[in-house]
C-alpha positions, 0 to 999 in steps of 0.5 A: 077208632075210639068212640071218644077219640078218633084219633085212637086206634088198634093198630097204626100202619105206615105204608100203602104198598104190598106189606102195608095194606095186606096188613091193614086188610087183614087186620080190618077183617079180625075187627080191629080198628086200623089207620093207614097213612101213605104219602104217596099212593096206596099200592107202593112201588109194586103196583106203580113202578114195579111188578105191575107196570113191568109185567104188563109191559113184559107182556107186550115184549112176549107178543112182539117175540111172539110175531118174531117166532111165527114169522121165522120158526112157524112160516107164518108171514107176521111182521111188527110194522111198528110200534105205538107207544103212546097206546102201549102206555096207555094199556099199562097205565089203565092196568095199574089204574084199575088195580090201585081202584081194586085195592083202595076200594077193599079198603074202604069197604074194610073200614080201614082210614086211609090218611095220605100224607108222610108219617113219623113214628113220636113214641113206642105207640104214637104217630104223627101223620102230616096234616092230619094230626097226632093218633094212637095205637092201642094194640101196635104199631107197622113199619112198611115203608119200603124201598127204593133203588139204589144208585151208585156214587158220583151217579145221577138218575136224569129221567133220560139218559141214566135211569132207575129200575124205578122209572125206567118204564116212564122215560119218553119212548124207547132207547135204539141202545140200552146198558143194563148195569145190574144182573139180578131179577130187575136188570134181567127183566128190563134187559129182556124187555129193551131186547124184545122192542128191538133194542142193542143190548148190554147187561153187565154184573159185577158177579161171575154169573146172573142172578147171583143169588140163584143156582149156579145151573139156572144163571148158566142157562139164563145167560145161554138163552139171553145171548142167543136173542142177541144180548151181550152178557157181560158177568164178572164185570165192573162199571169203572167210569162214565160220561153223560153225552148230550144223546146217552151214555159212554160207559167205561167197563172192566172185563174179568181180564181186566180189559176196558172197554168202551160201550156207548149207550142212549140209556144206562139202566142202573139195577144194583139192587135196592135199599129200605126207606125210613128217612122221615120216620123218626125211629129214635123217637120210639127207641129203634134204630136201623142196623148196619144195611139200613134196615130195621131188624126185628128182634122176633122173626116169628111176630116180626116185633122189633126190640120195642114191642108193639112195633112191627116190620113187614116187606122191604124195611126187614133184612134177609131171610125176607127176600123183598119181594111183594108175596113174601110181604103179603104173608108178613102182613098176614102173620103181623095183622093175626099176632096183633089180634092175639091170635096164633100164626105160623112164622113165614117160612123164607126157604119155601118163597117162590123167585121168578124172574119174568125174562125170556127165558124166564126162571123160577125157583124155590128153596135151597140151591145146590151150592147152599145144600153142599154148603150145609154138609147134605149128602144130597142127590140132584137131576136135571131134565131139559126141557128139550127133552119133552115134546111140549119143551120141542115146540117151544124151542126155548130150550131150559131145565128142571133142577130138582135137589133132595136129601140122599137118604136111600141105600139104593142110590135114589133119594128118599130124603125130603126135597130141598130145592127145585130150580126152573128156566125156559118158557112160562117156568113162572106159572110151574113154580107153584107146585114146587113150592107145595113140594118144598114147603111140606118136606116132600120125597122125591116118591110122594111127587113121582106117584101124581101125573103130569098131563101130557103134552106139558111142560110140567112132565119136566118136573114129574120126570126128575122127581121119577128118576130121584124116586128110582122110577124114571124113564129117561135117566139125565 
């Protein structure tokens, strides 16, 4: 703050979520003086309504499949005998409660001010926050408001019958029967989770296959390993009409064949995808407009500046290469809090970003996909390895694979050219990502990964394997 005007200040941040308060902290640590304003509550839809409370309630999914498993796979005679939400939720909710703590506490001792109350920008370095006045940033200005789902027309989120990504953990209790329309990492999750606490299942995409946006190879084996726990799989597939009943939803659906089909459901889960939040936010008055798809582009991706210097995106506001999620906006923050401080600071490398889907199976992957690779007119080479085909894979029995993609550069057939992609599905594949995201963000060879150890029994020996066979050392050819 000014020593004369506390209402001045180095650097403005509107927006509490991952994006948000990476950036104030960051920026608090390089001595600059920030302000933050958060109409709601500091930690954003990650922390109250997405990641946090949806990977803790994915984790109560895991034990009850867990008991499942034991009981008719380990001939250990374990039964659910039923369910206590109430204390379900409560876990959750204490969860996210000591998180958010967590976070506001680093922000106080920071020395961040943190405003609650909906802010609007009023010029290229001025902002008005709701009951708390008008404040001025000397060095810059942050955009990090947002997102939220996005609905389809003519279809409203009741809190009960049809609900959204966002408060569909919070409806009262759970459904016997769940449509999921949306098959991308959020509808999956959520129809993964409705199937594991013992509900009937139908998860419906408009593409030809789930997770559209990943590899070909790892929606094939997703949708395999989702259909053999019982959920009906329907990709290629449109939503065409529906009727609210006084207990659920009738659904109308279009097949790839064009057949109708009929599906009953207690909830419809819309999962379409979200969209960036900047109602309020009064961007013409600082000379900015969003573009076509809502979001506020920047016009250097290297500082994430807009067209306005001074004003800075981070997070869900900001179109693709970003990929919306919450550690991609963390590194944002990162990079915007340092050029804000007149430091050097690496642009974020999008194609290095890990994606984990927290399903059972789960999938996990990082740089380019094969389609992507060929796409760009790479002579590539690509192995997959099962699972299935390493001890620790056996005793999971989950089945899943490791696609691993390379530049061909070698004579010899092996693929001496840097690695391009690795793509994961089975058991735990999120805790594995983390090596191959080493891997693809240092342009690797597929023989810099093939001289290292995988301890054995794991199932990372998976991954060491495929990159032998690319290196030409492999002991099992797939």
């Amino acid at each position: 703050m000014s020593e004369t005007d506390p209402n001045t200040t180095d650097v403005i941040v509107i927006g509490g979520g991952t994006g948000g308060y990476s950036t104030a902290l960051r920026a608090a640590a390089l001595g600059l003086g920030v302000v933050l304003a958060e109409r709601e509550l500091i930690g954003g839809t990650c922390l109250h309504r997405g990641c946090i409370p949806s990977k803790a309630m994915l984790h109560a999914a895991e034990l009850v499949d867990g008991i499942a498993e034991a009981r008719e796979r380990w001939g250990v005679k374990a039964t659910v005998d039923s369910l206590d939400w109430p204390a379900l939720v409560a876990t959750r909710d204490t969860i996210v409660a000591r998180n958010h703590q967590g976070v506001a506490g680093h922000l106080r001792t920071a020395g961040v001010r943190v405003l609650k109350g909906t802010a609007r920008l009023t010029g290229a370095r001025t902002v008005h926050v709701e009951d708390a006045g008008e404040f001025t940033a000397r060095r810059g200005i942050v955009l990090a408001t947002g997102s939220r789902p996005k609905m389809l027309p003519g279809l409203a989120a009741d809190g009960r019958r049809v609900v959204t990504s966002d408060d569909a953990l919070f409806a009262a209790g759970l459904p016997a029967s769940v449509l999921v329309l949306g098959g991308g990492a959020i509808g999956v999750e959520y129809a993964s989770f409705h199937r594991s606490m013992g509900a009937e299942v139908t998860l419906v995409e408009a593409a030809g296959r789930l997770l559209p946006m990943e590899d070909e190879d790892v929606g094939r084996h997703l949708a395999r390993g989702l259909k053999k726990r019982g959920i009906a799989v329907r990709t290629g597939s449109a939503l065409t009409g529906t009727e609210l009943l006084p207990d659920g939803v009738r659904a109308t659906v279009r097949t790839p064949k064009g057949e109708e089909l009929v599906i009953e459901a207690e909830r419809l889960l819309v999962a379409v995808g979200r969209a960036p939040v900047t109602d309020g936010l009064d961007l013409a008055a600082a000379g900015l407009a969003v573009d076509g798809r809502g979001f506020v582009a920047p016009a250097d991706w290297s500082r994430l500046e807009t067209a306005v210097p001074g004003i800075h995106v981070v997070g869900d506001l900001l179109p693709p290469p970003s990929p919306g999620l919450a550690h991609a906006s963390f590194a944002e923050g990162l990079l915007v809090a340092e050029t804000l401080a007149g430091l050097p600071s690496r642009a974020v490398d999008y194609a290095a970003v890990p994606r984990v889907t927290y399903s059972s199976p789960q999938t996990a992957s990082v740089g380019r996909t094969e389609a992507e690779a060929r796409a760009g007119g790479l002579d590539i080479k690509v192995n997959t390895m099962p699972l299935a085909a390493t001890a620790k894979g056996m005793v999971h029995g989950q089945g899943g694979m490791v696609k691993v993609i390379a530049a061909a550069d070698g004579a010899g057939g092996e693929a001496t050219g840097t690695v391009l992609g690795v793509h994961l599905v089975g058991p735990q594949v999120s805790e594995m990502i983390a090596e191959s995201q080493l891997i693809v963000g240092w342009d690797a060879e597929p023989a810099d990964v093939a001289q290292h150890l995988h301890a054995h029994p794991t199932l990372s020996e998976a991954i060491g394997e495929a990159f032998l066979t690319l290196a030409g050392r492999g002991l099992h050819q797939h």
